[in-house]
N, C-alpha and C positions, 0 to 999 in steps of 0.2 A: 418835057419832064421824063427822066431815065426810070424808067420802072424796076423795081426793086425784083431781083430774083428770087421765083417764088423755094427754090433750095435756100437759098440765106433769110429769107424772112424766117421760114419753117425752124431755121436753124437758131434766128435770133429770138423767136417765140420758144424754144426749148431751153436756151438760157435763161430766158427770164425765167420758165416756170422752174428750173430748178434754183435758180436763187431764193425763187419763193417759196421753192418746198424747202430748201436750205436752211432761209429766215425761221419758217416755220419748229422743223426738227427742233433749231439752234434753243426758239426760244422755247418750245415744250422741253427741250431737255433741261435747260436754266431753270424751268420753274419747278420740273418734276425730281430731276435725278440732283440737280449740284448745291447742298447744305448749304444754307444761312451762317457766316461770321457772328459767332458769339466772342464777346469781351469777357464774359463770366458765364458757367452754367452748371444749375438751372437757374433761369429769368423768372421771376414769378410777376405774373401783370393780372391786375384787375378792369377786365370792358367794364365800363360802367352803361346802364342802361341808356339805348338811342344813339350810343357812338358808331360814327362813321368809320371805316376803311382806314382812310386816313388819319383819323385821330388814333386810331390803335397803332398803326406801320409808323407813326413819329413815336407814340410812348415807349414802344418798342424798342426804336432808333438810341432815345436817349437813353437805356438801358442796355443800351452795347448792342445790341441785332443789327445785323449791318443789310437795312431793311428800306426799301426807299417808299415813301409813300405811294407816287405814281406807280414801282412796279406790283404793291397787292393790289392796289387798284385795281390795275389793267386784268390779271388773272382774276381778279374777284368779280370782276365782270364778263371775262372771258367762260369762268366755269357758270354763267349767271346766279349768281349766289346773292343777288338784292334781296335784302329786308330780313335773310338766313340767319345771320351773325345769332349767338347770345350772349348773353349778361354773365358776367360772372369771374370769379380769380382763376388762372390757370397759370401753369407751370407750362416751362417752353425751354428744353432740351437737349442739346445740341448730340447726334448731326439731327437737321431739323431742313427740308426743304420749303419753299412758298408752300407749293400745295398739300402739302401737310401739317403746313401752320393754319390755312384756313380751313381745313376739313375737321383740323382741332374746333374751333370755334364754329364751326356750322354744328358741329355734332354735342358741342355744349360740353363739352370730355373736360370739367370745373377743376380742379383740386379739389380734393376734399381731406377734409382733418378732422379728429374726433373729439369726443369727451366721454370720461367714462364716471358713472355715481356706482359708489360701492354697497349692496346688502348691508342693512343697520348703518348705511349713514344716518344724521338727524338731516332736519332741511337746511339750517342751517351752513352743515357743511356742504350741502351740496351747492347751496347759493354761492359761499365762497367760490369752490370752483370755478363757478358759471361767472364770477366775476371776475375772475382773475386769468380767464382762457381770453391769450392778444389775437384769437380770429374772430372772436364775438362783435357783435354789434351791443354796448351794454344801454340796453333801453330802460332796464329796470333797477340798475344799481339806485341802491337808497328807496326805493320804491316800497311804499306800504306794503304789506302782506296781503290783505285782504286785497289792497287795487289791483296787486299781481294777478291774485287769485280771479280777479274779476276781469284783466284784459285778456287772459284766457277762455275765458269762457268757461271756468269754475263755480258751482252754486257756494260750495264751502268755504266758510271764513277762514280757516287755519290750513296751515299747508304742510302741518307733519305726516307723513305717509302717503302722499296724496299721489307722488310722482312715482314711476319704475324703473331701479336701478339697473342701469343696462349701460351697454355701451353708444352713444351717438355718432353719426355720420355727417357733417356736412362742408360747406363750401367755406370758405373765409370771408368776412364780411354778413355772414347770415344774422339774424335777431336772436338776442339772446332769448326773446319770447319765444320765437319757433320751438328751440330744445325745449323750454319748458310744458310746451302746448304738444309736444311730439309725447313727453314722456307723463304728462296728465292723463293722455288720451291711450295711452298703452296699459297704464297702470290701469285703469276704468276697465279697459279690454279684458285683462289680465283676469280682475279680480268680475268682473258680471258671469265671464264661462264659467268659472270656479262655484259661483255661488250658485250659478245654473246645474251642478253637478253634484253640491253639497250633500253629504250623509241628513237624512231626515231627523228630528226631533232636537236639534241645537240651541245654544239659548240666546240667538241671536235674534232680534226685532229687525235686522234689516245690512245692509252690504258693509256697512261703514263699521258697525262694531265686532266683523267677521276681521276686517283690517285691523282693528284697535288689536285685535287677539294675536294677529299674524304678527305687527310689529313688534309684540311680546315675545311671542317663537321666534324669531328671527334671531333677537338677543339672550333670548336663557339657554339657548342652543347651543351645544360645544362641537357635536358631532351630526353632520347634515341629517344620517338616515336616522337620528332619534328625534326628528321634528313632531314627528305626528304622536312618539310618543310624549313630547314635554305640551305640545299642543292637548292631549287627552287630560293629561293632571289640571290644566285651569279650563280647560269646560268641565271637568267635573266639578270642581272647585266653584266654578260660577250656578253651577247646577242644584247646589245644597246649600247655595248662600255663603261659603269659607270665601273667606280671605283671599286673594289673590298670593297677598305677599311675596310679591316681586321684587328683588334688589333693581331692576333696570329701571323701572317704572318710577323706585321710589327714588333714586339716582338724577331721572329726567327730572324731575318735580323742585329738583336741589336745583339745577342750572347752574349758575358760574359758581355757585358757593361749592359744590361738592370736590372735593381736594384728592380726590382718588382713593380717600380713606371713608369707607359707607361707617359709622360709627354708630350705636346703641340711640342715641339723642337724635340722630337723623331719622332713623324709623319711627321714632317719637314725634318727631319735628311734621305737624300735618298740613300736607299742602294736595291742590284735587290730583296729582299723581301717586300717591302715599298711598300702596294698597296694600299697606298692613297697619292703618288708622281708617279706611273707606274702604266699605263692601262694591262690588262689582267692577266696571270695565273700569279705566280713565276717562279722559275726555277727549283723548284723542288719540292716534297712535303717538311710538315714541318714535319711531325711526321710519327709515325705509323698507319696508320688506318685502323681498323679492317673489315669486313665483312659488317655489318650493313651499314658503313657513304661508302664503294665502291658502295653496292647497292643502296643508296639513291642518290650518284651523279651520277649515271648512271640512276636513277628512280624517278626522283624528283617531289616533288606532284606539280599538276595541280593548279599553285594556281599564280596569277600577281604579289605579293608580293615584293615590292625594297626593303625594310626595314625591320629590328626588334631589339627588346631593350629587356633588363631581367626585369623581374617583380617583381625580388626579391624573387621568392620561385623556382627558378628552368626554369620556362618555361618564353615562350618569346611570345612578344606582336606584332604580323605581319601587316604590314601597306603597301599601293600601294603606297600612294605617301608621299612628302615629307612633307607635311602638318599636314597628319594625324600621320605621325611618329613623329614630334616634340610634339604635342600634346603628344603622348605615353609616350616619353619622359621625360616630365615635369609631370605627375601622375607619374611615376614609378619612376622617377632618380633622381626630384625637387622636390618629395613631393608636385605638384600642382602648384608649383612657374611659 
């Protein structure tokens, strides 16, 4: 047997190692540095929960990712990344390499998309909304009020006011209950600090008809920084027993009948939001109201004010009695008459 010399073994052992440092480089370079084949981009894909490797590298595939199942495999095992993956719709990019597609999904980097409820919505429209946004999950369309109210984990029957209009954040595919359980639970937030904070001696019994007042501010309001003053005319108002008499309230009360024209016969017309035929709150808020018009009927400026009229650019004309409010009135609303 001719024994191999030990210079050409040495030499044929440093061949091999460098084809294997070679292989190696070749294939970390493939998966770190040279972009994935998009047919269109962006690819927007939904993991769904418990999918394997593979099941994602073919959804991919037929999506145009020019992606082979074996090759995320093999690096998905290589970076050991078992059981990392998560759940959820992402957007994918191009240029886009392997290990940046999985680092996406290890790190859960979702899409996410929003919704937004505007100050002085009613709930209604917000429901709309929520029904008609195509990344919802709609669990509740058609769904009782009260059961809504109740898979949230709401004590209250009605759901005017109850939520905080704000902007939402989330993933596509999420439940339409989350948003609503996200914006219950903000609005509670919102308004417990506030009442926590409140100016002493108010004529509220409790949180809920601090809300009934705010969604009243919310809407008679023309001009943000006079909230806590239109907020002061109906706690005072509630405070001597007058009248509320609110066009919004008596407006809400109308529902699909009111035609945009508040007429003489409608504040006649008594129904439980009619508060210039019923002394005190409503029975419920009328809308949404945001932050600002909670703090203002919990904090309402120091001011005797029974009255006020619009001036015509926005702000509002504050008067004690009812003298000098008719006066307001006829400059601002008769032209003088």
């Amino acid at each position: 047997m001719t024994a191999v010399p030990k210079g050409r073994f040495a030499g044929v052992l440093l061949l091999l190692l460098a084809l294997v440092a070679g292989a190696g480089a070749w294939g970390w370079h493939s998966f770190t540095a040279v972009p994935l084949e998009f047919a269109a981009s962006p690819v927007r894909y939904t993991v769904p929960k418990g999918a394997n490797v593979r099941t994602i590298a073919a959804g991919l595939r037929e999506q145009g990712v020019g992606l082979s199942p074996a090759r995320l495999w093999l690096w998905y095992k290589l970076r050991r990344y078992d059981g990392r993956l998560k759940a959820g719709t992402y957007a994918f990019a191009a240029p886009l390499t392997v290990d940046a597609l999985l680092e996406k999904l290890v790190r859960g980097e979702t899409l996410l998309t929003e919704i937004r409820f505007i100050e002085g919505w009613t709930f209604r429209q917000m429901r709309e909304a929520i029904d008609a946004h195509p990344d919802l999950v709609h669990e509740t369309k058609g769904l009782d009020e009260a059961v809504l109210l109740a898979r949230i984990g709401a004590q209250e029957q009605r759901a005017e006011g109850l939520f905080f209009p704000d902007t939402y954040a989330f993933s596509p595919g999420a439940s339409d209950l989350e948003i609503y359980r996200q914006a219950y639970r903000r609005q509670q937030e919102v308004l417990g600090a506030a009442w926590g904070a409140r100016v002493p001696g108010l004529p509220y019994r409790e949180p809920y008809e601090a809300l009934v007042m705010a969604s009243i501010v919310e809407k008679e309001t023309g001009k943000p920084e006079e909230r806590d003053k239109v907020a002061a005319v109906f706690v005072n108002r509630l405070r001597i027993g007058m009248m509320l008499q609110s066009d919004p309230t008596t407006i809400y009360g109308l529902g699909e009948r009111f035609d945009g024209n508040l007429r003489k016969r409608d504040l006649q017309s008594d129904t439980a939001y009619n508060t210039y035929t019923r002394a005190g709150l409503p029975p419920t808020p009328i809308a949404l109201p945001g932050r600002a018009s909670i703090e203002a009927a919990l904090k309402p400026a120091a001011l005797p004010a029974l009255y006020f009229v619009s001036r015509g650019d926005g702000t509002s004309e504050f008067s004690d009695d009812l003298a000098s409010h008719n006066r307001a009135v006829s400059r601002y609303q008769r032209g003088g008459r």
